[in-house]
C-alpha positions in Angstrom: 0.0 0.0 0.0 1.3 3.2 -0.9 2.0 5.5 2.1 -0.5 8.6 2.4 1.0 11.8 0.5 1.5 15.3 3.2 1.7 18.7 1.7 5.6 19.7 2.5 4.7 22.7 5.3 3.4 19.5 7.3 6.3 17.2 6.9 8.4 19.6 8.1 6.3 20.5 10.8 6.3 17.0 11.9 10.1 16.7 12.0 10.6 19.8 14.0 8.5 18.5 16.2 10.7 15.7 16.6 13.8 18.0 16.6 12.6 20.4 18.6 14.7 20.6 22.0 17.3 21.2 19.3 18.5 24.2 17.8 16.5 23.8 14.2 17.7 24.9 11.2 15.8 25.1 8.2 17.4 25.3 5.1 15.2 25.8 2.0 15.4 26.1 -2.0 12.5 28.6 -2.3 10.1 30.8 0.3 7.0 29.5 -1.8 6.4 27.5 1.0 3.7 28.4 3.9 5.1 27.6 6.7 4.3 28.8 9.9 6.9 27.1 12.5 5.6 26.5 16.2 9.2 25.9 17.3 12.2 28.6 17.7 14.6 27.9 13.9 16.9 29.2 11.7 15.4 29.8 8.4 18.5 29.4 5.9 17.7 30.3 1.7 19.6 28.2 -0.2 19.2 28.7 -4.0 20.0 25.9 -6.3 22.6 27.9 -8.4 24.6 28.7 -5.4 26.2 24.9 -5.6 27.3 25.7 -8.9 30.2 26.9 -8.4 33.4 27.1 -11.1 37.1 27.1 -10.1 37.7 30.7 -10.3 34.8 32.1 -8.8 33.8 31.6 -4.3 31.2 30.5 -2.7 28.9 33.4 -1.9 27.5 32.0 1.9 23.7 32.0 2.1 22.1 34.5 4.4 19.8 34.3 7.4 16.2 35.2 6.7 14.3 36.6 9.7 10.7 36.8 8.4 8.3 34.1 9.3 10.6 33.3 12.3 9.5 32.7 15.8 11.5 33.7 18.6 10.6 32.0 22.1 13.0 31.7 25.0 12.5 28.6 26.5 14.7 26.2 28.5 15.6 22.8 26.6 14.6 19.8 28.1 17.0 17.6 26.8 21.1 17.9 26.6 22.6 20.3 23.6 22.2 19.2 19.7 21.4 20.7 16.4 19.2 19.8 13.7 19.4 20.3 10.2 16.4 20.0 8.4 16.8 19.8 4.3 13.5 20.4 2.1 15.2 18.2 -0.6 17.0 15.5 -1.2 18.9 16.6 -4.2 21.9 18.4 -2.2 25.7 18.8 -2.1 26.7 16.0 0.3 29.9 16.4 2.0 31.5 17.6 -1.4 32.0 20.6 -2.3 32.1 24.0 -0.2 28.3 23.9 1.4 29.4 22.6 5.0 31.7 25.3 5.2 29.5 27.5 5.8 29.3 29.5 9.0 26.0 28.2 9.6 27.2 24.6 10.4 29.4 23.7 13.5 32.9 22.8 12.4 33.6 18.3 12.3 35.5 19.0 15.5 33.6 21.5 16.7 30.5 20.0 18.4 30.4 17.7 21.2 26.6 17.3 21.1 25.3 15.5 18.2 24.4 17.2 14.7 20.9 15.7 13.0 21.0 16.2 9.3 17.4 15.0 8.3 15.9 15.1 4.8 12.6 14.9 3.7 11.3 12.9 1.2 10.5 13.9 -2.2 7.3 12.3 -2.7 8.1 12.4 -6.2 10.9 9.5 -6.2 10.8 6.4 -4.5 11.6 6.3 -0.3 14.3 3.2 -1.4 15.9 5.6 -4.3 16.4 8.0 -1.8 17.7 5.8 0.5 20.6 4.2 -1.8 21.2 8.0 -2.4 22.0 9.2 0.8 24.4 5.6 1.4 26.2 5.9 -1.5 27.4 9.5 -0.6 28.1 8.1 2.7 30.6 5.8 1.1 32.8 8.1 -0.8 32.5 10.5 2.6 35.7 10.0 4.8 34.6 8.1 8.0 37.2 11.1 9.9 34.9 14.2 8.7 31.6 13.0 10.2 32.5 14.2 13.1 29.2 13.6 15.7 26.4 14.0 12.7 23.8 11.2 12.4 21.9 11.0 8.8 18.2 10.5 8.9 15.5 10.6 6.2 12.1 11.2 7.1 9.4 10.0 5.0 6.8 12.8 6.2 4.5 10.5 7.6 5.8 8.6 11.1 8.3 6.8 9.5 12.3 7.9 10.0 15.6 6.2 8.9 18.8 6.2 10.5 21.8 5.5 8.7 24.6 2.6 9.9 27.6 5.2 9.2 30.1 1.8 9.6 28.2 -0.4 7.4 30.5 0.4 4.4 30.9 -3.0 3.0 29.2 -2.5 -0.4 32.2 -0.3 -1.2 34.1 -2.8 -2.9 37.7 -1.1 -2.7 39.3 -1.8 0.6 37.1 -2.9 3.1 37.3 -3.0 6.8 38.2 -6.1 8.6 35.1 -7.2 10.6 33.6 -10.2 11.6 31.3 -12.1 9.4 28.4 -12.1 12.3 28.5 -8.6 12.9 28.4 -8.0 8.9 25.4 -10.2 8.6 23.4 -8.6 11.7 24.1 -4.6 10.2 21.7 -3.0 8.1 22.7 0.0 6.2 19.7 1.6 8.0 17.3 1.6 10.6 13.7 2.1 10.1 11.9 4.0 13.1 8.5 4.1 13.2 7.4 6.9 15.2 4.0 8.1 17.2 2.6 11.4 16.7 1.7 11.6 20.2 4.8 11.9 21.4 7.0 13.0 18.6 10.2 13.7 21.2 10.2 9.8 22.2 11.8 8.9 18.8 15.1 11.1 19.2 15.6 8.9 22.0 15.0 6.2 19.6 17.7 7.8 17.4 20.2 8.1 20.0 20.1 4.4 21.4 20.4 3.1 17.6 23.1 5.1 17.4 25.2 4.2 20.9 24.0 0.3 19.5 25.9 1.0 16.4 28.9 2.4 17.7 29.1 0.1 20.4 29.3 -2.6 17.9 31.0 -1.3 15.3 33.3 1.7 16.5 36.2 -1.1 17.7 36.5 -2.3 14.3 37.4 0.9 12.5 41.1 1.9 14.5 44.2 1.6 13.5 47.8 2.6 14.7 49.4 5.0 12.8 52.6 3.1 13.0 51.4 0.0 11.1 50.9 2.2 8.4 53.4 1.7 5.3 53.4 3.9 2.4 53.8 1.7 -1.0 53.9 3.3 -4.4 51.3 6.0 -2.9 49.4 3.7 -1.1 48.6 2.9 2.5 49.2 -0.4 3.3 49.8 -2.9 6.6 53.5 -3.0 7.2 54.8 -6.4 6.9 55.9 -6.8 10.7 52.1 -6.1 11.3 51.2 -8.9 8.3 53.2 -11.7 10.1 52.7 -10.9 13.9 49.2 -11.0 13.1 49.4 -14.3 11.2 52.1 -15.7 13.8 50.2 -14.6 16.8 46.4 -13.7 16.2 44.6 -15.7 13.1 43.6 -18.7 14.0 44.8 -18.7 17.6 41.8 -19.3 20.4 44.6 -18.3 23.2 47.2 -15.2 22.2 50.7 -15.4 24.1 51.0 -12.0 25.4 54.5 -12.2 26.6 55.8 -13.5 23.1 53.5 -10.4 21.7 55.2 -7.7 24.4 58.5 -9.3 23.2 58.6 -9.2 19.4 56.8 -6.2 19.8 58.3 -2.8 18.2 57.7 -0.7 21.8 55.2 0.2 24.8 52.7 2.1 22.1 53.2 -1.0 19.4 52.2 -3.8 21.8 49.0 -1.7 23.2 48.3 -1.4 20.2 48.4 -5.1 19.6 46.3 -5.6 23.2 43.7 -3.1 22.5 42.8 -4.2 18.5 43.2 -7.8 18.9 39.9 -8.0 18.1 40.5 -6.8 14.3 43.5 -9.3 14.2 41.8 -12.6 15.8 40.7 -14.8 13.2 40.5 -12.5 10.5 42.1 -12.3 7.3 43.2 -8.3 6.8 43.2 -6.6 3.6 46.6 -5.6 2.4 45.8 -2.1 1.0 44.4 0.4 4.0 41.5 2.5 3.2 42.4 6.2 4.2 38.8 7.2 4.5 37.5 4.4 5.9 39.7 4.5 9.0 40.3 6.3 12.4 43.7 6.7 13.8 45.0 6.0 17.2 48.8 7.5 17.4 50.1 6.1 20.9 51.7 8.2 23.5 53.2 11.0 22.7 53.2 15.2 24.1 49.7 16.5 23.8 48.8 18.2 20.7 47.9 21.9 21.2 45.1 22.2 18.7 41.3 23.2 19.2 39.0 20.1 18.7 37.1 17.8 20.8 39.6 15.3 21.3 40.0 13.5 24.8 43.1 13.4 26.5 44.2 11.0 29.2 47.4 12.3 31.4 50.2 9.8 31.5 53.1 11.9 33.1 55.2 14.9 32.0 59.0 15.1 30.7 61.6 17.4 30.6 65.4 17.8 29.1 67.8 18.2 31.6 71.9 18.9 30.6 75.2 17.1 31.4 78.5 18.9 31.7 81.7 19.3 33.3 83.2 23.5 33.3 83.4 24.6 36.1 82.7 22.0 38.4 84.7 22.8 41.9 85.0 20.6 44.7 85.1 21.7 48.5 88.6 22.0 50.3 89.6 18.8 51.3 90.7 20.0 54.8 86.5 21.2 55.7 85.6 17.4 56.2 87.1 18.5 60.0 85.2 21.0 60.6 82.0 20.1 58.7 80.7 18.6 62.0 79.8 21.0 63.6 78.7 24.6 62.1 80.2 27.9 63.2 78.3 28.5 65.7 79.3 25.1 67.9 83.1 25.9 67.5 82.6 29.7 68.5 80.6 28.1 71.7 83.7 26.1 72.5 86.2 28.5 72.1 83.9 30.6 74.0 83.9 27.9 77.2 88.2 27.7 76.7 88.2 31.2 77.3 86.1 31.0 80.2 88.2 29.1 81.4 91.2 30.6 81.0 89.5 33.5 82.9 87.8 31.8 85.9 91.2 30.1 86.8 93.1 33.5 86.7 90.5 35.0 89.4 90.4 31.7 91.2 94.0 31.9 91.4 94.3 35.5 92.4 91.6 35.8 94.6 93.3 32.2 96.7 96.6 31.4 95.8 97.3 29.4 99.0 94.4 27.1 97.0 96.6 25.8 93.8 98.5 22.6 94.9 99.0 19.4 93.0 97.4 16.0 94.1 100.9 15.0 96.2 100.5 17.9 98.0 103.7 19.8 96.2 104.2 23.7 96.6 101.8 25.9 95.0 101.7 26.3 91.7 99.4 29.1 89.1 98.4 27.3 85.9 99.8 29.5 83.1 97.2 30.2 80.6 98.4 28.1 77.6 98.6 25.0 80.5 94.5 26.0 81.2 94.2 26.0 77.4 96.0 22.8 76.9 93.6 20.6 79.7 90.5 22.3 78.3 90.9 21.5 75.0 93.1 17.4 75.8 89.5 16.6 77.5 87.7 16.9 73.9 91.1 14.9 72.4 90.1 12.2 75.2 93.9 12.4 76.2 94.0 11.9 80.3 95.9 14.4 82.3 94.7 13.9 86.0 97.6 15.3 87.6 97.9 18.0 85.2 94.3 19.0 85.9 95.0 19.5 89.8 98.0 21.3 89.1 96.3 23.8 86.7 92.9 24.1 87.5 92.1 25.7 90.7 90.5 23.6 93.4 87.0 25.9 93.3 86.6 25.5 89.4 87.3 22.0 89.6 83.4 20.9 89.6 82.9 23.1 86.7 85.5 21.8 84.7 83.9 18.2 85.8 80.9 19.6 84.0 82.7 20.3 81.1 84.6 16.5 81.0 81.0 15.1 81.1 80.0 17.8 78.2 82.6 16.8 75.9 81.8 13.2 76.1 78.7 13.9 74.0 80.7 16.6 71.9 83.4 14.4 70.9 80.7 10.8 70.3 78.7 13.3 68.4 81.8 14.5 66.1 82.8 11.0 65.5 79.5 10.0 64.2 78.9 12.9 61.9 82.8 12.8 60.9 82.9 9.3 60.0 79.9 9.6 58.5 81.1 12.6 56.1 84.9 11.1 55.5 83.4 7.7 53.3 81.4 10.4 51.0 82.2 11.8 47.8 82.9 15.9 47.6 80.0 17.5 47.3 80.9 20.2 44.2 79.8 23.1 43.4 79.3 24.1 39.6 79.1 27.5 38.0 76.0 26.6 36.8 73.1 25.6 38.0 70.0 26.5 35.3 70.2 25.6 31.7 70.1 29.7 31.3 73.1 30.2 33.0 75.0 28.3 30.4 73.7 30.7 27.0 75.2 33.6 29.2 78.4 31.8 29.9 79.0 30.9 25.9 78.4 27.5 25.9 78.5 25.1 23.4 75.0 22.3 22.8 75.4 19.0 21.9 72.2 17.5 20.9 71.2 14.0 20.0 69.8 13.1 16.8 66.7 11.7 16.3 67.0 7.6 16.0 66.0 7.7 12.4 68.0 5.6 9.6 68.7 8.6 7.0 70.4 10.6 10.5 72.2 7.8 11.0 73.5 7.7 7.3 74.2 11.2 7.4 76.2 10.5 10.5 78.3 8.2 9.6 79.5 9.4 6.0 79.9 12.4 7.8 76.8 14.8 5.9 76.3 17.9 8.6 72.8 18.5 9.3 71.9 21.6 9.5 68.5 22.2 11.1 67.3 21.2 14.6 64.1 19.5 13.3 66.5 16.4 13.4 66.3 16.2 16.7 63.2 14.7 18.7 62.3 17.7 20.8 63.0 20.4 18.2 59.5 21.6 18.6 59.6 21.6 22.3 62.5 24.5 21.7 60.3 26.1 18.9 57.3 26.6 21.1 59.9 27.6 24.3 61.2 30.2 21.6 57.8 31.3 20.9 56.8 32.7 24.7 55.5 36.2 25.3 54.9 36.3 28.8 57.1 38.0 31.8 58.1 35.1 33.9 61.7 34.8 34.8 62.5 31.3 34.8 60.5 30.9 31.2 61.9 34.1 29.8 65.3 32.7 30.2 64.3 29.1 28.4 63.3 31.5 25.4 66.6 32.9 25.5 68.3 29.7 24.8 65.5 28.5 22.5 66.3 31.3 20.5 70.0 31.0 20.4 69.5 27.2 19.4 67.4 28.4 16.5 69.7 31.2 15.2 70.3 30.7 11.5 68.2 27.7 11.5 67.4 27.1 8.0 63.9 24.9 8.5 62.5 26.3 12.4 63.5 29.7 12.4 62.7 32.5 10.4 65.9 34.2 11.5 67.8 32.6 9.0 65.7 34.6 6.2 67.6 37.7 7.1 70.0 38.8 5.0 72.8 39.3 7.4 76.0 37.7 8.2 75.9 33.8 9.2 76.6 33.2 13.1 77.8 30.3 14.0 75.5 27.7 15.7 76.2 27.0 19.3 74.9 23.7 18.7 76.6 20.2 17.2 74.9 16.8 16.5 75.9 13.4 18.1 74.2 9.9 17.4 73.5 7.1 20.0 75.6 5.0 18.2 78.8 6.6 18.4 79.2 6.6 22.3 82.9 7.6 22.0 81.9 11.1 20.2 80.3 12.1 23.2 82.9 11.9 25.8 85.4 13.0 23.3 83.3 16.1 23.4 82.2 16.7 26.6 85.2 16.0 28.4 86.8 18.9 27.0 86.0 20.8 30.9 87.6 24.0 29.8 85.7 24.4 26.3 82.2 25.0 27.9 81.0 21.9 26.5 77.0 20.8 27.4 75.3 17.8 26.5 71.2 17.9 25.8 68.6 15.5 26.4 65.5 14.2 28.1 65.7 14.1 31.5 65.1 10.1 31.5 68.2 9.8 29.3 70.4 12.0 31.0 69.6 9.8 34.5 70.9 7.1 32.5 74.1 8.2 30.8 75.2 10.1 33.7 76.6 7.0 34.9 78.0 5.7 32.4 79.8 8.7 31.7 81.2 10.0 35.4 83.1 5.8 35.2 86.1 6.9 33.5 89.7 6.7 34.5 90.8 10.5 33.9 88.8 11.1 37.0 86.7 13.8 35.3 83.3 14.7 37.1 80.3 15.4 35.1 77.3 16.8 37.3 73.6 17.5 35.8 71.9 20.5 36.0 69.7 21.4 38.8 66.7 22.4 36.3 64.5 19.6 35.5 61.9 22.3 33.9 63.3 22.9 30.7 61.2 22.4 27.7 58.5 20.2 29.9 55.7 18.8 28.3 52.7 16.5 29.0 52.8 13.0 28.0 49.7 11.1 27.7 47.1 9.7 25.3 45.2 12.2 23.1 42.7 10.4 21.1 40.8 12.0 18.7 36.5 12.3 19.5 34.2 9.6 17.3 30.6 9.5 17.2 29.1 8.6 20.1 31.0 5.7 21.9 35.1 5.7 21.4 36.4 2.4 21.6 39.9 3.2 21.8 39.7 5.8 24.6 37.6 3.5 26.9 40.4 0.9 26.4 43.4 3.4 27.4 41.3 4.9 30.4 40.9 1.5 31.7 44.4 0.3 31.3 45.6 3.4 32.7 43.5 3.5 36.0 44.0 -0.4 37.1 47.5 -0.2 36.8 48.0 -2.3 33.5 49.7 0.4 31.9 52.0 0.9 34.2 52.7 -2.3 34.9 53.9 -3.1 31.3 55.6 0.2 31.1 58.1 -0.8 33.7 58.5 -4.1 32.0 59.3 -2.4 28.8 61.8 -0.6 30.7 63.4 -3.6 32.3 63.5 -6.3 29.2 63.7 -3.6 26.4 65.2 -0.2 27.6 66.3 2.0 25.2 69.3 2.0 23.2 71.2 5.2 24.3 75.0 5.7 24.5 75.5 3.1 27.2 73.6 -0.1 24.7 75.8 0.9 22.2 78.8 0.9 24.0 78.0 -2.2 25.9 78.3 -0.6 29.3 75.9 -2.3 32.2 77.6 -1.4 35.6 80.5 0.8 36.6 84.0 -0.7 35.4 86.2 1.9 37.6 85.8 0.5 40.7 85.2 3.1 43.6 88.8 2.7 45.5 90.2 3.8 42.3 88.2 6.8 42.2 89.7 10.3 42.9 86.4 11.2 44.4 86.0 8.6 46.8 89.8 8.4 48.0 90.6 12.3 47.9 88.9 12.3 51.6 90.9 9.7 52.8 94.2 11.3 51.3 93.1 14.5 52.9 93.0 12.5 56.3 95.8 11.2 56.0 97.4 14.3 54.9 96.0 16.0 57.9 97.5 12.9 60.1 100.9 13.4 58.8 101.1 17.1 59.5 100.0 16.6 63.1 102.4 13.4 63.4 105.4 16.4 61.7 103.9 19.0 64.2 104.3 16.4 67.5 107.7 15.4 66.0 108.8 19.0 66.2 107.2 19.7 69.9 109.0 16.8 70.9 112.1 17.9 69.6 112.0 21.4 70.9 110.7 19.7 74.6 114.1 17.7 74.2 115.9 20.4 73.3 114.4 22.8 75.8 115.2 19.6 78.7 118.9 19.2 77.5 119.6 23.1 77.8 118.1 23.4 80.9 120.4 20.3 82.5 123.2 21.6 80.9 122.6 25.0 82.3 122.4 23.3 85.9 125.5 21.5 85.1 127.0 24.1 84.1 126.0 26.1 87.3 126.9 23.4 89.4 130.4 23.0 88.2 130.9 26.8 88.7 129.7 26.6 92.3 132.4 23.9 92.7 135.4 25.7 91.2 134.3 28.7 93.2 134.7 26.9 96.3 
């Protein structure tokens, strides 16, 4: 039975009325129509010679049109979408200029959902029109549909949504997907709606929708890095061809330990975890279908660009700098007075003196007092004797009988005080001495942020990016001239770029901007016509391990090495175990060129596969779990892989660092051993004259007599 025939005010009456928490726009070929709308729209004239359109003329955008237009404020019911309504079939569909009109939300512009809904020309067939509006859907890349769901509405109660994934009737390159799923999909879905509630079949729309990207959204991803381009074509990469045949088709149970091993890194082998499902038991087309695809791209730093892409925070990385000018070690001789601050020492000194004073009064105020312990004639303590027994109790050398000779017999219970206070001096100086002696100098560079070194003329080695033509180039030797050759060349560009008044940030521009000088590809300094200054910076490749201590070595050249912080944690090491007892310190900055690190995943209609997956991984801990497996069975091949280093060969004893403290000590021993040598000497020497002056006396006396 033919379906009843509506005059064309009505059918668009009726599907504004389905449409109408949205905002409705209306576009029409003529204003012959009478049309009185009951819901607030935007009435859009569209003539049909506007979408002819040659090469060298524009697109002239079609006005709004205010009359006939009701205005109503009102507060929607339901969350935020638009609705475009088309009063004929027979339009520009994705091709073409029409969508760019301002009148449209941009692909990545919306987060709510975008109805386009056609009405039926009653004049053709409902199933013509419906082939129509597919096959323009075909040749309409799967990327620039953005959130838009495609409905036809026959004017009556009847709507059709379109299966946007059911692209199999395109016979070059389609998807991979599973033969059930292929057989349950229709291209559309017929609705049948009830004019007494026209709103409740939007909410039919929507959960068709959700059902079809649940279902089908899974099946149309694909990492960017399996990705080869042959003859101009996209096409799986043959590491992709045979670890899916090796390890998915065909296999009820997949070896995920074998998968993380052959696997090219972290990003490949989620890759392989997330989208097993469109390797399992599948046969995949060789060619790739550009259109017909959306991309996931890994980790990586998050993409400054507008769109409504969702971004899941992994962590945040840095460079950081290795280097060896200027780099000055502490005397060796403050490891003896390290201890204790200034403060302490001027608090002893202070008690000596006290000392040193009390037994002076003491002594003049009883001098009948002083006597010794054998009850000898009296005796004053001299003030370098006080100072000698106040200062042998914190040297724990015992001088009872000196004591009673020196120290007057009313101090004596002070002094007491004083033997029991230098117990805990001298325990506490041995702790903290010992302690400090088996440690390495602390030095102090020149330098401590990576802005100090443009002011100080230094000189940037950078690694190059761990690509096969840099590693050509290297080796021949071909210079390269441009810092895009180097993985976090536009980190520096954007660090360049800052316009703000921070300190800190204004002086990462400054040696942004001297890195970029003359740079032929990242800086538009080098367009000037001006003298050519030299570049402050100089390549280096992984590979070549040698190059880079060859280099940096050079302490009085104001040489600098460059690199991700995680790097520079690891060939710090391997570097500072040489045998020319060079030091190389990092800087203190870990700030420079930061960036976040995470997933960024651009938005699909409806349900996104992909970024469910990662937010999942990422929350119970898989992904971190694998990450430090990745870092333990597969590190990366830096200077130390290549140069087959995997623990220290110098071994600490021989280290100038770790014995200089010990020399220093024994250094200090020896002096004090030349020192009592000489006091012993002069004690001797000071005895023999004085019982050779007695002699001498004596004999005199005799001859006299």
């Amino acid at each position: 039975m033919e379906p009843p025939h509506f005059p064309i005010n009505q059918q668009i009456s009726s599907a504004m009325d389905i449409f109408s928490h949205c905002i409705i726009t209306l576009i029409l070929e003529n204003l012959d129509i009478n049309l009185i709308p009951t819901h607030p729209i935007l009435l859009v004239f569209e003539p049909t010679q506007n979408f002819t359109i040659k090469h060298d003329e524009s697109y002239i955008y079609p006005g709004f049109k205010f009359e006939q237009v009701a205005f109503v404020r009102r507060k929607h019911p339901e969350r935020f979408c638009w609705a475009n309504i088309f009063s004929e079939i027979g339009r520009v569909f994705y091709s073409g200029t029409f969508l760019h009109s301002p009148l449209f939300p941009r692909i990545s512009g919306s987060i709510g959902p975008v109805y386009f809904v056609w009405i039926e020309n009653q004049k053709l067939s409902i199933q013509d029109e419906l082939d129509t509006i597919y096959r323009r859907m075909l040749h309409t890349d799967l990327k620039k549909m953005g959130n838009r769901e495609f409905c036809l509405f026959d004017g009556h109660q009847n709507i059709y949504h379109f299966n946007r994934y059911h692209r199999q009737d395109k016979s070059l390159n389609p998807n991979p997907i599973p033969l059930h799923l292929i057989r349950s999909s229709l291209k559309y879905t017929e609705l049948i709606c009830s004019k007494e509630n026209w709103t409740d079949c939007i909410v039919r729309i929507d959960k068709t929708a959700d059902l079809v990207a649940t279902t089908f959204n899974k099946c149309f991803w694909i990492f960017a890095d399996w990705m080869d381009v042959i003859w101009g074509e996209l096409e799986y990469d043959v590491t992709v061809r045979k670890m899916q045949m090796k390890y998915f088709f065909q296999k009820p149970q997949i070896d995920w330990l074998s998968v993380a091993n052959e696997s090219q890194s972290l990003d490949d082998f989620i890759a392989y975890a997330i989208l097993a499902h469109t390797l399992q038991n599948i046969t995949i087309p060789q060619e790739i279908g550009y259109n017909e695809k959306h991309f996931y791209f890994g980790s990586s730093s998050l993409r400054n660009i507008a769109g409504n892409h969702q971004t899941i925070l992994v962590e945040m990385k840095s460079c950081s700098f290795i280097s060896c000018y200027g780099i000055q070690h502490k005397l060796s001789y403050e490891v003896f007075t390290k201890p204790f601050d200034l403060y302490t020492w001027a608090g002893i000194f202070s008690v000596v003196v006290m000392f040193v004073a009390m037994c002076k009064l003491a002594s003049w105020m009883a001098k009948d007092e002083v006597q010794d312990f054998k009850g000898a004639p009296k005796d004053y303590g001299r003030p370098e004797d006080i100072v000698i027994v106040s200062f042998s109790v914190l040297l724990e050398i015992s001088l009872p009988e000196y004591i009673h000779r020196v120290i007057p017999a009313k101090v004596i219970p002070i002094f007491w005080f004083w033997i029991l206070c230098c117990g805990a001096i001298t325990s506490m100086y041995k702790d903290v001495f010992t302690a400090e002696v088996i440690l390495p100098y602390r030095r102090n560079p020149s330098w401590s942020h990576i802005y100090d070194l443009e002011e100080l003329g230094f000189k940037f080695l950078l690694p190059l990016s761990q690509v096969p033509l840099y590693e050509q180039w290297y080796s021949n030797p071909t210079p390269v001239d441009s810092l895009a050759s180097v993985d976090f060349s536009s980190e520096i560009l954007q660090a360049g770029k800052y316009d703000g008044n921070l300190t800190r940030l204004l002086g990462y521009k400054r040696v942004a901007r001297a890195l970029l000088k003359n740079d032929p590809t990242l800086s538009s300094i080098s367009f000037a016509i001006k003298p050519t200054v030299p570049r402050i910076w100089q390549e280096l490749h992984y590979k070549w391990p040698t190059d880079l201590y060859s280099n940096l070595s050079k302490c009085q050249e104001k040489y600098v090495y460059l690199d991700d912080t995680e790097n520079i944690k690891e060939i710090l090491p391997f570097i500072n175990d040489n045998r020319d007892g060079i030091v190389f310190m990092k800087g203190a900055d870990d700030k420079f060129l930061s960036t976040y690190v995470g997933f960024q995943v651009d938005g699909t209609h409806k349900k996104n596969f992909i970024y469910d997956q990662l937010k999942k991984w990422v929350t119970s801990g898989i992904y971190g779990w694998w990450k430090e497996w990745f870092k333990k069975t597969k590190p990366k091949k830096l200077f130390p892989h290549y140069a087959n280093w995997t623990k220290p060969v110098v071994h600490e004893l021989e280290r100038r660092d770790f014995m200089s403290k010990f020399t220093s000590v024994c250094e200090i021993w020896a002096i004090c051993c030349v020192i009592s040598a000489f006091v012993f000497l002069t004690e001797i020497r000071r005895k023999l004259y004085f019982v050779m002056n007695n002699w001498i006396k004596r004999i005199s006396l005799r001859r006299l007599s």
